[in-house]
N, C-alpha and C positions, 0 to 999 in steps of 0.2 A: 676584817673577818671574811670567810671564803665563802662562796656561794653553796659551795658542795660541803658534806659534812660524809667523814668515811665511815660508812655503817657498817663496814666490814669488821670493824673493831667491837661492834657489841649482836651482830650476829653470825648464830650457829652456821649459817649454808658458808661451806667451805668456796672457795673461789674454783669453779669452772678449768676441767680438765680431765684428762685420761686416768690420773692418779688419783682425784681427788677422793678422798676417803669422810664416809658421813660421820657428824661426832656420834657421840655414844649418847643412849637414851638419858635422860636428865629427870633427874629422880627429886629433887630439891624442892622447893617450896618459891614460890612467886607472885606477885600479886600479876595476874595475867593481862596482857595488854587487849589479848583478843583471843576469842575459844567463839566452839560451834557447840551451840544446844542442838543435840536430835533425838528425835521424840522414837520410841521402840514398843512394840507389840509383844517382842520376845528378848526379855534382856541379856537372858544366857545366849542365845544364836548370836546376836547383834555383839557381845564382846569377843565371842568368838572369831568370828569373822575377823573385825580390827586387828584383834591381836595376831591372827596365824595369818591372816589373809595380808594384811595391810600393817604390819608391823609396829604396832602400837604393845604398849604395857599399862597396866591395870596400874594406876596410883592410887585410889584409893574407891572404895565404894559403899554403900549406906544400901542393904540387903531390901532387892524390889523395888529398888525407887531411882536411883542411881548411880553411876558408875563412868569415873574421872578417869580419861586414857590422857597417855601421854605419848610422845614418841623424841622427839628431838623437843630441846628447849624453844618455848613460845607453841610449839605444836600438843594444841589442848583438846580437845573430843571430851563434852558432858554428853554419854548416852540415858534419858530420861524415859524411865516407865510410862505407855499412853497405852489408853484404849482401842489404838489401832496407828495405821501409817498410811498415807497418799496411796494410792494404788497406783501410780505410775511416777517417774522420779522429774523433778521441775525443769527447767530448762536450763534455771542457776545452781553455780557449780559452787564448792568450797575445794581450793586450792594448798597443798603444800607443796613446799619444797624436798626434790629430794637430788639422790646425785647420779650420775648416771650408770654405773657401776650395780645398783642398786635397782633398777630397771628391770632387766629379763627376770631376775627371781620375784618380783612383787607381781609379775604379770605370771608368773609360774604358782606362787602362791595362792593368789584370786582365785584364780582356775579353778585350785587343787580342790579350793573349799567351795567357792558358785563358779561351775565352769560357764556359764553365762554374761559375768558380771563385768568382764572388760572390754572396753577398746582401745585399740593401738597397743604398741607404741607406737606413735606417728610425729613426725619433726616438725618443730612449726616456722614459719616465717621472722620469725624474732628470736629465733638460734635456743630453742629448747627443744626437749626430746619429754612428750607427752603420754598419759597414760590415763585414758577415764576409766571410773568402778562404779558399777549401781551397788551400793551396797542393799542388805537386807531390808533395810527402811527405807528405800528408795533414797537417799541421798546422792547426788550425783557430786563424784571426788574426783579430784584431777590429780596429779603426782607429776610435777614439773623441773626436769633436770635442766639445768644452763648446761650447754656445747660450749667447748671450747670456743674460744674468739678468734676468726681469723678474720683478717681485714680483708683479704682479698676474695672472701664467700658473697652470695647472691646474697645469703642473712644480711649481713654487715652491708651493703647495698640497702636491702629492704628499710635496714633502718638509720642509714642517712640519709634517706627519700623523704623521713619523718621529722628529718630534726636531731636524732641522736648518735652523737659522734662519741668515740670511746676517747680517755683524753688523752694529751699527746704522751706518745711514749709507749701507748699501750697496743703488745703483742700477743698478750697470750690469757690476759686478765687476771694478772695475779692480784692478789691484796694488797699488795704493796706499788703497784703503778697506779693503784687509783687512790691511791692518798693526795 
């Protein structure tokens, strides 16, 4: 038995690349492995947002109380009716994946609807291309592209200084070199 198991095989994030295209929203039914409860003052603003801002779709919703977004499979948002929201957003962050392509229009998006609500896009030390959102309810989102893989990047340094080496073979991280 291997020590690595290839998760590329039962998830949506496409493998890292200039082409790489995000799958299509997943409309299906699941017993969900992991979702974010967040609490809203304004239900109609808060799905708004999601949806045009941060690209999420409505799956299903129970009028005033809540309302199940979705975007890519495994990517769940319960927005829940509360008597109010934080006034300022936490320090912890809820994270998706997205691809890079995908990138300048979500940060065009945000804008369009809270021109306040972003930062970056800014690249980070472990070869992603980053994007935080204050959403309406103060949640702090992150939106996380994987860069392509080069071996010979300061990235790919940073993170054999830690222990993580890509495995042999691998140039460009496709799906298929990491089996």
């Amino acid at each position: 038995m291997s020590d690595y198991y290839n998760a590329f095989e039962m998830s949506p994030v496409p493998a890292p690349g200039p082409d790489a295209v995000p799958p299509e929203p997943f409309r299906g039914i699941y017993g969900m492995p992991a979702f974010v409860t967040i609490p809203t003052s304004d239900l109609a603003a808060s799905v708004d947002f999601w949806t045009r801002g941060l690209g999420f779709f409505e799956l299903f919703g129970i009028p005033g109380t809540l309302v199940h977004l979705r975007r890519w499979a495994f990517q769940d948002v319960l927005l829940v009716q509360a008597a109010s929201v934080p006034d300022r957003a936490p320090a912890m962050s809820f994270g998706f994946a997205c691809v890079l392509s995908e990138v300048d229009s979500l940060v065009e998006a945000c804008r369009a609807v809270r021109p306040d609500s972003v930062d970056g896009p800014r690249d980070t030390h472990w070869n992603t291309r980053d994007v935080e959102v204050v959403t309406p309810e103060n949640a702090r989102i992150v939106f996380t592209a994987a860069k392509p893989f080069d071996p010979a990047s300061q990235e790919a340094r940073n993170l054999e200084a830690v222990g993580i080496t890509p495995p042999r073979g691998v140039r460009g991280g496709s799906k298929e070199e990491h089996a």
